[in-house]
C-alpha positions as CSV (number, residue, x, y, z in Angstrom):
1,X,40.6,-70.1,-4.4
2,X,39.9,-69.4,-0.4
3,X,36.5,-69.9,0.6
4,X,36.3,-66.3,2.2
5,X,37.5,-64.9,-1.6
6,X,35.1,-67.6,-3.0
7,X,32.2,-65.8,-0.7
8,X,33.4,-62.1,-1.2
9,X,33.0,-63.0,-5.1
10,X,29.9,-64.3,-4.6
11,X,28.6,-61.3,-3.0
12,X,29.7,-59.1,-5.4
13,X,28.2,-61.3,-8.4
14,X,25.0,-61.1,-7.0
15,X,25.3,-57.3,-6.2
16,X,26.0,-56.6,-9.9
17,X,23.5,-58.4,-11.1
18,X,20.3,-56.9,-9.1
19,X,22.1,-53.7,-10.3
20,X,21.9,-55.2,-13.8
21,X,18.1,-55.9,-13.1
22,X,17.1,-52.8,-11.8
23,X,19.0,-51.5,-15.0
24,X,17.3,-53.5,-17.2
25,X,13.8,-53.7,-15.7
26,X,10.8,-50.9,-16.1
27,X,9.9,-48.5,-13.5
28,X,6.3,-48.1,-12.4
29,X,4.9,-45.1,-10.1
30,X,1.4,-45.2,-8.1
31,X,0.2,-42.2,-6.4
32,X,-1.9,-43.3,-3.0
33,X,-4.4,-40.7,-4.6
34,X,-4.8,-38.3,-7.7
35,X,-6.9,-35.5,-5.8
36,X,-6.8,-34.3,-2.2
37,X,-9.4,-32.3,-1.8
38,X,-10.0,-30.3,1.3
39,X,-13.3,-29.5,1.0
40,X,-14.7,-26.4,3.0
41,X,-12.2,-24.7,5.0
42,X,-11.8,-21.0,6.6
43,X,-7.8,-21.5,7.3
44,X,-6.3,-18.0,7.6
45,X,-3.0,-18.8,5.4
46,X,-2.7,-22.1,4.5
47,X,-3.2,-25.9,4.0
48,X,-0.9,-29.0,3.6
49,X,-1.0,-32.3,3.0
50,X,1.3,-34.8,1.3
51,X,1.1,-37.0,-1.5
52,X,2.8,-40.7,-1.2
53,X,3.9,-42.5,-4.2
54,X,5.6,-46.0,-4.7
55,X,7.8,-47.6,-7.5
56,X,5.6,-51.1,-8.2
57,X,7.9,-51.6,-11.5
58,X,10.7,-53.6,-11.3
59,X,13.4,-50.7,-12.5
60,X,15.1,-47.9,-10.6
61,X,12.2,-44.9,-10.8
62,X,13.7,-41.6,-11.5
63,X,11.5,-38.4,-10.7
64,X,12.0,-34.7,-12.0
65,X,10.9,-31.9,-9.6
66,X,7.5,-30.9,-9.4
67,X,5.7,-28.7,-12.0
68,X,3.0,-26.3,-10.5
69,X,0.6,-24.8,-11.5
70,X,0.8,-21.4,-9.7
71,X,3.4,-20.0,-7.3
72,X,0.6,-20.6,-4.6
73,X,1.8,-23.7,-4.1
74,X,5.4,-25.0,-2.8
75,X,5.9,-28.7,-3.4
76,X,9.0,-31.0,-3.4
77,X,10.1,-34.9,-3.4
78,X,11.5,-37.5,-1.0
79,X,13.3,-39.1,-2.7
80,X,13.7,-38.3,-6.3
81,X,15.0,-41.6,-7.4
82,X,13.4,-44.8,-6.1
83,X,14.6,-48.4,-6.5
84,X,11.6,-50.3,-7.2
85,X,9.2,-51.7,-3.7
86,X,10.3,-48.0,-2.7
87,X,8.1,-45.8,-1.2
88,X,8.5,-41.6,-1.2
89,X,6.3,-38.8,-0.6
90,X,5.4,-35.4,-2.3
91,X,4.5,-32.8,0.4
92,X,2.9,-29.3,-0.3
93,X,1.7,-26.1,0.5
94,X,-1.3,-24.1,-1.0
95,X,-1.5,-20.4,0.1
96,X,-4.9,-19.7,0.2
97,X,-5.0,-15.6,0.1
98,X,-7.9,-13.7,1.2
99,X,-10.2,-13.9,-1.1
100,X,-13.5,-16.2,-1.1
101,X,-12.7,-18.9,-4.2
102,X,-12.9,-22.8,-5.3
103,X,-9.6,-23.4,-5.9
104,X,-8.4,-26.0,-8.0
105,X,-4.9,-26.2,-8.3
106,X,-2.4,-28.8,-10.3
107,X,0.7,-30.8,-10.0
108,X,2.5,-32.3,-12.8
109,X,5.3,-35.2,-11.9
110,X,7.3,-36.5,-14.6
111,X,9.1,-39.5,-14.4
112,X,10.8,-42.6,-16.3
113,X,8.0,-44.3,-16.0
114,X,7.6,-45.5,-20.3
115,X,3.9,-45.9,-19.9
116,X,2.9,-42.7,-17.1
117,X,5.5,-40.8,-18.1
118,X,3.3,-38.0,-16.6
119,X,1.2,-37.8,-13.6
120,X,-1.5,-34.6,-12.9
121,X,-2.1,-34.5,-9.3
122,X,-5.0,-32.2,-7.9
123,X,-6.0,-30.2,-4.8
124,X,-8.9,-28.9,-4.5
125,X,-10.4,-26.3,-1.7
126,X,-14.0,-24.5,-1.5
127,X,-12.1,-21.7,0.3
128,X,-14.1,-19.3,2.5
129,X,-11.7,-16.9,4.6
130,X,-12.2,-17.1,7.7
131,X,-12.1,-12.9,7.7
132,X,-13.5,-10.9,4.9
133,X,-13.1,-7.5,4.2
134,X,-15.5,-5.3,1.7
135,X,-14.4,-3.5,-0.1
136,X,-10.6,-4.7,0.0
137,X,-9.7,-1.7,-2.6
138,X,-9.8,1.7,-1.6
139,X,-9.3,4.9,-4.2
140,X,-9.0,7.5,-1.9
141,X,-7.8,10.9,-3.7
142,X,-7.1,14.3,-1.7
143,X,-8.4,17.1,-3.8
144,X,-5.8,20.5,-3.5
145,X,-6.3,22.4,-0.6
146,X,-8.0,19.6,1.5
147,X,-6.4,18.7,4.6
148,X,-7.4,14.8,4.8
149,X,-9.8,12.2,3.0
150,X,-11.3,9.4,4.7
151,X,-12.8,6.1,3.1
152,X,-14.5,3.3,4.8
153,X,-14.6,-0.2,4.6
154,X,-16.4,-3.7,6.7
155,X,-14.7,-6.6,8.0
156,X,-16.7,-10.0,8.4
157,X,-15.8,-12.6,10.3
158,X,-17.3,-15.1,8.4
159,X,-18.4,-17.9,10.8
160,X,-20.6,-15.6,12.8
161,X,-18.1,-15.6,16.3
162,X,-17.9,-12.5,17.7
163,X,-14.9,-10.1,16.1
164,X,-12.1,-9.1,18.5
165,X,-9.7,-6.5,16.6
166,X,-6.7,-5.9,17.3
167,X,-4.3,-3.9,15.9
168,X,-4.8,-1.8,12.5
169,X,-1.4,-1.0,10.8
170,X,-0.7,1.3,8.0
171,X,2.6,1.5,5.9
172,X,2.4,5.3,6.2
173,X,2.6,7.9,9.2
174,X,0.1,9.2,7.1
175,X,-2.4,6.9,6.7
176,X,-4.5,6.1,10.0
177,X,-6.7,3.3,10.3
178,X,-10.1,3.3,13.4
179,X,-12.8,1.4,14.4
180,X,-16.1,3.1,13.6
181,X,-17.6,3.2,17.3
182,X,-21.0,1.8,18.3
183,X,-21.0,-1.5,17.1
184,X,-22.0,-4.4,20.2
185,X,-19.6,-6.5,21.8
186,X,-20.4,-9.7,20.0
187,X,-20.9,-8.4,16.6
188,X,-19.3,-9.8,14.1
189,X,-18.5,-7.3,11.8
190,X,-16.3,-3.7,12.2
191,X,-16.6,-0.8,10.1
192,X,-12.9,0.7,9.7
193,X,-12.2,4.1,8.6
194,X,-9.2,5.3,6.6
195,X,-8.3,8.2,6.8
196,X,-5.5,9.7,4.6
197,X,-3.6,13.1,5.4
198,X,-1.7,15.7,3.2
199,X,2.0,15.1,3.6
200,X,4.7,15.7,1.1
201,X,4.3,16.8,-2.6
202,X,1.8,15.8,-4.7
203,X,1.9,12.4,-6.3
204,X,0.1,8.6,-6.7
205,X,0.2,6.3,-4.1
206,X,-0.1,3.2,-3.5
207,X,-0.4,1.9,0.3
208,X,-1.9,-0.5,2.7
209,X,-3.6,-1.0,5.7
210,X,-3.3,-4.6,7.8
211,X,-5.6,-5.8,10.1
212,X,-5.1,-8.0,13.2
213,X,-7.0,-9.9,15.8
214,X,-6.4,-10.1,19.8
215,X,-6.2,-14.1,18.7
216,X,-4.1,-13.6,16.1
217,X,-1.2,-11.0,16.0
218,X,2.0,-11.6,14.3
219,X,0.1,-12.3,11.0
220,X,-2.5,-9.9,9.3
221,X,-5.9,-11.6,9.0
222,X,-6.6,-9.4,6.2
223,X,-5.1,-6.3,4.4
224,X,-6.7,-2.8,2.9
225,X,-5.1,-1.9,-0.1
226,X,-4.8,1.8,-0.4
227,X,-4.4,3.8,-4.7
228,X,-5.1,6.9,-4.3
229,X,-3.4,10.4,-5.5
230,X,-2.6,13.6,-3.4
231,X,-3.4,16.2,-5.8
232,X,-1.6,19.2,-6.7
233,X,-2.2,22.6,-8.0
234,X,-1.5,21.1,-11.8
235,X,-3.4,18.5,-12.6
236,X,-2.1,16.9,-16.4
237,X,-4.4,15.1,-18.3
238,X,-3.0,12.1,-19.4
239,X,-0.5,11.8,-16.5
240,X,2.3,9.9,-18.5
241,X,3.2,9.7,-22.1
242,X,3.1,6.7,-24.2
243,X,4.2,5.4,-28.0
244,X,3.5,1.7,-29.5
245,X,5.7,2.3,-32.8
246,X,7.0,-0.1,-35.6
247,X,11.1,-0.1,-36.8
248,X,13.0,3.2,-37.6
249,X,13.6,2.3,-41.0
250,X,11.3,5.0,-41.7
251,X,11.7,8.8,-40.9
252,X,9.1,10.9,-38.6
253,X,8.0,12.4,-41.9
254,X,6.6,9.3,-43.4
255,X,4.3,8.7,-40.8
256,X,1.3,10.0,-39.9
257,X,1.2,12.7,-37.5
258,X,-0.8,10.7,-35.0
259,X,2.0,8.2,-34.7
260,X,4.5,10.6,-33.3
261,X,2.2,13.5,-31.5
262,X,1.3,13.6,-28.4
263,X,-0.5,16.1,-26.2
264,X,-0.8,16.7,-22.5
265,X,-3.4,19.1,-21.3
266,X,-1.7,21.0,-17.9
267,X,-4.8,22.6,-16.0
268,X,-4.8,25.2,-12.9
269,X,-6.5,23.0,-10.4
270,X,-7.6,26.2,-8.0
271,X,-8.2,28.2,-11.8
272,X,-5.7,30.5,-10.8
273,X,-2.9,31.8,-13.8
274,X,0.6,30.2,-13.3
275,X,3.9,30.1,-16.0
276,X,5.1,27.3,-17.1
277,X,8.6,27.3,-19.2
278,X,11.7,25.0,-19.9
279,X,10.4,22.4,-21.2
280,X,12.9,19.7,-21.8
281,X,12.9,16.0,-22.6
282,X,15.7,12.9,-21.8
283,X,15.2,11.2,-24.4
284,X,16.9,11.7,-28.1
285,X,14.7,12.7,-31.3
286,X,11.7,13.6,-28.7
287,X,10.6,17.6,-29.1
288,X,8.7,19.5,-26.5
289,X,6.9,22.6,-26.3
290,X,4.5,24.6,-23.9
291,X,1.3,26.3,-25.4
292,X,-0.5,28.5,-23.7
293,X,-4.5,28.4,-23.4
294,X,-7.1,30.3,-21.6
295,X,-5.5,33.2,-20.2
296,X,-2.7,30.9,-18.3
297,X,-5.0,28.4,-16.2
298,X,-4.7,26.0,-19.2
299,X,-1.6,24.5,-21.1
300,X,-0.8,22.2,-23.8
301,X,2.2,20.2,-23.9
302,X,3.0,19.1,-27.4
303,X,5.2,16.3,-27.6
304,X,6.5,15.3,-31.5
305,X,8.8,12.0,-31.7
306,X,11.2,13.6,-34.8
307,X,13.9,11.0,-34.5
308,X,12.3,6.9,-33.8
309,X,14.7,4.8,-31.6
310,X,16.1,1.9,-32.7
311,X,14.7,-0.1,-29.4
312,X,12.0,0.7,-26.7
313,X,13.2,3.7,-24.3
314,X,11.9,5.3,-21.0
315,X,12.6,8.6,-19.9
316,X,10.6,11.4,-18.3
317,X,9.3,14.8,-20.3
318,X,9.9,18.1,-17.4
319,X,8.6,21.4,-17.4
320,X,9.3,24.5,-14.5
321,X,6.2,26.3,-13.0
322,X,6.1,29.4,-11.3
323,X,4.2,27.7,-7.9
324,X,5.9,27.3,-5.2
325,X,4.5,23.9,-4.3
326,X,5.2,22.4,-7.4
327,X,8.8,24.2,-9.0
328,X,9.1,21.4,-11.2
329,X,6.9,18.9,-12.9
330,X,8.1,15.3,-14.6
331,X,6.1,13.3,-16.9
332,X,7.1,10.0,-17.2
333,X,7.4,8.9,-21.3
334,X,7.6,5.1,-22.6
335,X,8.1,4.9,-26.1
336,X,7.8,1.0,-27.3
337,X,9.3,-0.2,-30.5
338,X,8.5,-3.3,-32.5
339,X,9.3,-4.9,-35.4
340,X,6.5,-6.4,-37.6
């Protein structure tokens, strides 16, 4: 045999069998630290850091991606498979919101490893924003015949530095969002009023306001979260319509008659008479009908589930009126089957 075949076998002999040892050996991987823990921080979005990890076994490590605990948290491996003296790392992401909390959030690695087969890594975070906003919720409801609401809230900022606003955007034309005037230049809190006009038909809504800074103006430093309701001349009482019923082996006559009724009460909001008529429903085996009460101001819807479904259905119950703001009137209906 040449000595240049003799050397090329050689090489390959030995390649095959560190192949065969890292095949045969046991993987082993340490984590540089089990917790990172950021302590007290005022960040306005977020906070990273990495985890590193090494294979001290003497077998090819093999890694599956990272379980988390929340969908805060974005985390992934480099590399996923490590031949052992191998190092790789773990970075992440935790989204921190805007809402004062200890966080305490949890990263499971699983592995080849026979004895760790499992490793819980922590990060930790006493989170204070850095801008806080009471309250964050506003309900604001527009009563018929009222032009415009307003609501108010008070943003903080939290490390006592003077408060520089900048721009306040709502998601609706007809939301509008101020600074309540007479506060001092280097306060550092703002009193914002919402304001909320009457614009379209009646209905629930559910909006926002966001809040920038003059440092800080492509990202929101916080947000005003708007559920309200414009009201109508009808106002129904409940607003939707709702069943939680077992199988349809049995008929609407074998079961009590608070299984399958349902009423609505339809008031005149300005106590003036109005007709209602046509009432119809989309969805099979569900009966509708309009009573009368109190001279016209007050109806009664009477729903009556006569035929079960044979799975959970959605639909909508309507009805016409005789005002000219509100012709027609939908009431959404659920009706949830189960088997026990």
């Amino acid at each position: 045999m040449k000595p240049t075949t003799t050397r090329l076998a050689g090489a390959l002999w030995m390649g095959a069998m560190c192949l065969a040892a890292q095949g045969e050996g046991t993987p082993k991987i340490q984590f540089d630290r089990l917790v990172y823990d950021f302590g007290k921080t005022s960040q306005v979005e977020t906070v990273t850091g990495v985890f590193k990890f090494k294979n001290v076994g003497d077998g090819l490590l093999k890694i599956e991606p990272p379980q988390l605990s929340c969908g805060c948290t974005v985390a992934q491996l480099k590399p996923d498979t490590l031949p052992p003296g191998e190092t790789g790392e773990l970075p992440f992401t935790l989204h921190l919101g805007q809402v004062k909390a200890q966080l305490d959030k949890r990263i499971a690695v699983k592995s080849n490893d026979p004895q760790t087969p499992e490793v819980s890594l922590t990060i930790k975070a006493d989170y204070t924003p850095l801008y806080e906003i009471n309250p964050r919720t506003l309900a604001p409801n527009l009563a018929f015949g009222v032009k415009e609401t307003a609501q108010f809230t008070t943003l903080t900022r939290t490390d006592g530095k003077p408060l520089r606003l900048g721009r306040l955007v709502a998601s609706k034309p007809w939301i509008t969002a101020t600074v309540e005037p007479g506060a001092p230049a280097d306060d550092s809190t703002a009193r914002i009023r919402v304001t909320i006009q009457r614009e379209g038909p009646p209905r629930r809504f559910s909006e926002f306001v966001h809040v920038y800074t003059v440092e800080q103006t492509n990202t929101p430093v916080s947000s005003i979260y708007l559920y309200g309701q414009v009201m109508g001349e009808v106002s129904l009482t409940p607003e939707a319509l709702y069943w939680s019923i077992s199988d349809a082996t049995n008929t609407s006559a074998e079961r009590p008659e608070a299984l399958v009724l349902r009423r609505v009460t339809i008031r005149s909001t300005d106590g003036k008479a109005m007709e209602l008529k046509k009432p119809q429903s989309t969805i099979k085996g569900l009966t509708v009908e309009l009573v009368p009460k109190e001279a016209g101001q007050v109806y009664e819807l009477v729903a009556r589930l006569e035929e079960v479904p044979a799975s959970t259905v959605s639909g909508q119950v309507s009805f016409e009126t005789s005002l000219s703001a509100q012709p027609k009137i939908e009431v959404p209906v659920i009706v949830h089957v189960f088997k026990p």
